[in-house]
C-alpha positions in Angstrom: 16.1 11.0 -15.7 17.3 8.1 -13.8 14.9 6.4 -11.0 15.3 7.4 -7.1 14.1 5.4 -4.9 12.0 7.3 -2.6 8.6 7.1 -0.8 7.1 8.4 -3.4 8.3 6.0 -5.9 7.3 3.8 -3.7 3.5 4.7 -3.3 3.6 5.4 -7.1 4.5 1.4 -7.0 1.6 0.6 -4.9 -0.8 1.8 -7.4 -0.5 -1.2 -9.1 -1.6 -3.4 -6.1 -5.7 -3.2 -5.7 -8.0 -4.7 -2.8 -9.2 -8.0 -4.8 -12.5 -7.2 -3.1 -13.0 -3.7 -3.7 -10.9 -3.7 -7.0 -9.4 -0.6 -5.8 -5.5 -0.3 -5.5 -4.1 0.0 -2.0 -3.2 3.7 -2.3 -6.5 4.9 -3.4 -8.3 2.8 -0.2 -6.3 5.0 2.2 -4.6 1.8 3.7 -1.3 2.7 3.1 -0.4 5.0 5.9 3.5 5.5 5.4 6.8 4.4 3.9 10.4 4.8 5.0 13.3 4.2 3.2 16.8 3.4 4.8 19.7 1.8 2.9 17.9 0.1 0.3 15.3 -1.4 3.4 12.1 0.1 2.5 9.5 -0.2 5.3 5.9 0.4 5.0 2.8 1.2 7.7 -0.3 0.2 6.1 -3.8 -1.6 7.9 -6.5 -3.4 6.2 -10.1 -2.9 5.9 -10.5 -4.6 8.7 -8.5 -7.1 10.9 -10.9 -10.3 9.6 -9.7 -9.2 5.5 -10.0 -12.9 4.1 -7.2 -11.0 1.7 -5.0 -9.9 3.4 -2.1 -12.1 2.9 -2.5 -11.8 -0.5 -2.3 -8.2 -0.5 0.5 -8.3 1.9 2.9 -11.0 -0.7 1.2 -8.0 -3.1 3.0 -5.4 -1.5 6.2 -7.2 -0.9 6.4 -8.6 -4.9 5.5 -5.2 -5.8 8.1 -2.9 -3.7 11.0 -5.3 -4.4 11.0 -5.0 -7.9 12.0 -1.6 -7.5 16.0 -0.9 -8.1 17.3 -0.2 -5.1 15.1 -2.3 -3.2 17.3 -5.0 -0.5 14.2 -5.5 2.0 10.8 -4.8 2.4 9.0 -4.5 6.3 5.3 -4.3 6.6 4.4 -3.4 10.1 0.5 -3.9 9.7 -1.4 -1.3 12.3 -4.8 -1.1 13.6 -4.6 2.8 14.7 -6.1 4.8 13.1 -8.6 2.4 12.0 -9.4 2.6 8.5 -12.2 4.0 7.6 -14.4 5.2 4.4 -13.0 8.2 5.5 -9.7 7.5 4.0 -10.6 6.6 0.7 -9.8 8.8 -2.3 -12.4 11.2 -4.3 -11.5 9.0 -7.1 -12.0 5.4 -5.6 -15.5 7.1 -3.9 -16.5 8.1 -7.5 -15.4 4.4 -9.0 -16.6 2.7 -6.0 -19.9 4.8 -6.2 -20.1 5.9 -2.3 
């Protein structure tokens, strides 16, 4: 079966990008809140832990490195967003059980 480039594939990519603080990857945290996809130009709405995240450039070039070594892939746009606020809330059952919370 030949690779699609779709949100999913997308998110499926993200996996592979984890929080260097929390060791957790970026899908599992909840802070991934959606991806677009339009003529190779694949946009993503994520947040951070929190607006301070001494990290978060580096999981922003992350993100970008990641997405755009997908084929398809011209562009990637991060549009980072404060609302909703991430929360512990968001996190998966899985990162809860490896993050013990």
């Amino acid at each position: 079966m030949a690779f699609r480039l779709s949100a999913d594939a997308v998110r499926n990519a993200l996996r592979d990008v984890a929080d260097p603080e929390m060791r957790v990857n970026i899908i599992d945290l909840g802070l991934v809140y959606g991806v677009k996809i339009d003529k190779g130009i694949v946009g993503i709405e994520m947040t951070l832990t929190s607006p301070a995240c001494p990290v978060g450039p580096l999981i922003l070039e992350a993100v970008e490195g990641c997405v755009m070594k997908l084929p398809g892939v011209k562009k990637v746009s991060i549009d980072i967003v404060w609302e909703p606020p991430w929360s512990i809330d968001k996190v998966s059952e899985e990162a809860r059980l490896e993050l013990g919370i």
